[in-house]
C-alpha positions in Angstrom: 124.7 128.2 108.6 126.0 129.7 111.7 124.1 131.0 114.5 125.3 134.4 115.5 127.4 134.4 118.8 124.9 133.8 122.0 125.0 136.6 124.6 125.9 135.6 128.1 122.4 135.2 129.9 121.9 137.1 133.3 119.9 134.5 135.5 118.3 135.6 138.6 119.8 133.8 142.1 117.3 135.5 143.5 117.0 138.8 146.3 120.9 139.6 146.1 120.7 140.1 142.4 117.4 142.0 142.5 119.1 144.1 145.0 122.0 144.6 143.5 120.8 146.0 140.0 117.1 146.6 140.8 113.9 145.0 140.2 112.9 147.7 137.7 116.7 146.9 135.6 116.4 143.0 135.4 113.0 142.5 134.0 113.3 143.5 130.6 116.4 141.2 130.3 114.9 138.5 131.8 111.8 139.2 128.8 114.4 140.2 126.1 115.9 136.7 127.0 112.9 134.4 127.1 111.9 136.0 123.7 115.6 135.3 122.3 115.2 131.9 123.5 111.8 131.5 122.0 112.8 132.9 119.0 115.8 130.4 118.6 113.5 127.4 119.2 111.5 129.1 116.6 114.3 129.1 114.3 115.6 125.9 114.9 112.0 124.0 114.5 111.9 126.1 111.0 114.8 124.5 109.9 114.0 121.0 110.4 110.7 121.5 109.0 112.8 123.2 105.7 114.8 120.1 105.9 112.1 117.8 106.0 110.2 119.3 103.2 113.1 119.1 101.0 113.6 115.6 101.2 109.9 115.0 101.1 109.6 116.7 97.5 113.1 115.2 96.4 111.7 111.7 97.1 108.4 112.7 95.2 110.6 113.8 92.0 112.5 110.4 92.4 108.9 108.6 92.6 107.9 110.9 89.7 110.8 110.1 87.4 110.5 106.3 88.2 106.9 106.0 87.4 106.3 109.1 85.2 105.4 105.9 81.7 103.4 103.9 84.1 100.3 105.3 81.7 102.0 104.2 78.6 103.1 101.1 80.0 99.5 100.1 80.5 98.5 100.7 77.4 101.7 98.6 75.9 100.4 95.9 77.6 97.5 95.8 76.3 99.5 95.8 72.2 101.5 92.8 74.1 98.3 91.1 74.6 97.4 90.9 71.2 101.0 89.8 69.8 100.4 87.0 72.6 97.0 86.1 71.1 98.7 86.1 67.8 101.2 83.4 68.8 98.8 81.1 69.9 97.2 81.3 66.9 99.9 80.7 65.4 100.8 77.4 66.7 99.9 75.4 64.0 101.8 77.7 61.3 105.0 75.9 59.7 108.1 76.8 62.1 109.7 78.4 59.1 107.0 80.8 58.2 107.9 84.4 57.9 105.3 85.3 59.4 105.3 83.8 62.8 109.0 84.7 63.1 108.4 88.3 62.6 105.5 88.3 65.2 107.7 86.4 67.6 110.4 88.4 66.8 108.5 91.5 67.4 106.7 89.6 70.8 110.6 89.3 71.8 111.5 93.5 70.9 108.7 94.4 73.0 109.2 92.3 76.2 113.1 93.2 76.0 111.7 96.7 76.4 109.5 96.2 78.8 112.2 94.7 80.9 114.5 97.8 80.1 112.1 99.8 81.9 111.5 97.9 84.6 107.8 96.1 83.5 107.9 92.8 84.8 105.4 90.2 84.8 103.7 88.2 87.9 104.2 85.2 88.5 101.1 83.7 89.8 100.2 79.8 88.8 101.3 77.8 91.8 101.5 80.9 94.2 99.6 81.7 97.1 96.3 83.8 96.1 97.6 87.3 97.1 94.5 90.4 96.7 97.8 92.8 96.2 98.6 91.5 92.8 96.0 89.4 91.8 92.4 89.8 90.8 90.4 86.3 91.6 88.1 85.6 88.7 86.4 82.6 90.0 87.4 79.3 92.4 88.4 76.1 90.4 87.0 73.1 92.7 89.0 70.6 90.2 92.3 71.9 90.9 94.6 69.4 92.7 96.2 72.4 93.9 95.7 73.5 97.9 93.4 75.9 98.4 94.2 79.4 98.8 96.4 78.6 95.4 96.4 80.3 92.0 95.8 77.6 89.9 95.0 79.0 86.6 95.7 82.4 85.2 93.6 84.3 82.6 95.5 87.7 81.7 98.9 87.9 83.5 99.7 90.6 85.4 102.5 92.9 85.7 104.6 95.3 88.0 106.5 98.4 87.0 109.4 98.5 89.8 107.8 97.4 92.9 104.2 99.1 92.0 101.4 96.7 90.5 100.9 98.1 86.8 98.1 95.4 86.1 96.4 92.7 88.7 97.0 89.5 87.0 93.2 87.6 86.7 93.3 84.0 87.8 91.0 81.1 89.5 91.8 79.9 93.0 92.1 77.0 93.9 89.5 76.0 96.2 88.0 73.1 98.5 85.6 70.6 97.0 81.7 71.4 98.8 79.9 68.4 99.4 77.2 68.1 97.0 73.8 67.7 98.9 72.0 64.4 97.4 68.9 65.2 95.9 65.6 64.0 97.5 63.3 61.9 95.7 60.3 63.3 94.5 57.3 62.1 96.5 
């Protein structure tokens, strides 16, 4: 958009032009062009703001769109669970049942779409204990792992994009305490 053409501005040198066109003349310029200024810093601070809320609320209809299932993807997770459950199970089922393949078959259908919408699981056993994406269950003092160190996991957890959908559970890994010998009783 183009801003209308400026008028020349009349700036004061100082008793020669007061002389010249009279105190009384030159001060309702001088007002008329400190408001037009005002006005046009007005103007222009308007815009950027404009500017700035429209890419504010196109952002938060990109973030909408991306996460709009995040609900439903929950909820699938917990459906995914139970499949998993299933499997294990399973195990000692014949390979060729019918059975176990349709449940692993479906168990394969429903991580493929996860996947296609962007549900992906944690990985966490072997990884640093991190609060962002994992929820710490209780320290395993057995694990030869270093401390600070997921070392077993208990539900796994996923992400949908680059937002946590569900904390994955685990034990940390932690230092051995000494145990305190017990005193004899007298």
């Amino acid at each position: 958009m183009k801003m209308a053409e400026e008028t020349p501005k009349i700036e004061l040198a100082g008793e020669a032009d007061v002389a010249k066109y009279g105190a009384t003349d030159i001060a309702p310029v001088v007002a008329l062009q400190r408001e037009r200024d005002d006005l046009k810093d007005q103007l222009l601070r308007a815009r950027a703001e404009q500017a700035n809320i429209v890419k504010r609320l196109n952002q938060q209809n990109v973030d909408a769109m991306k996460y709009a299932h995040m609900g439903m993807a929950r909820s699938i997770l917990h459906v995914h669970d139970n499949l998993e459950r299933t499997m294990t199970s399973l195990k000692d089922a014949k390979p060729d049942d019918p059975v176990v393949a349709g449940v692993k078959l479906i168990v394969e259908q429903l991580e493929k779409l996860l996947r296609d919408h962007g549900v992906t699981p944690i990985e966490s056993v072997g990884q640093p204990f991190d609060p962002m994406l994992h929820e710490a269950l209780m320290h395993d003092r057995q694990s030869m792992l270093p401390a600070g160190t997921v070392s077993q996991e208990f539900e796994r957890g996923y992400k949908l994009h680059d937002r946590v959908l569900r904390h994955s559970k685990v034990a940390v890994a932690a230092e051995e305490t000494p145990v305190a010998p017990e005193s004899p009783p007298n």
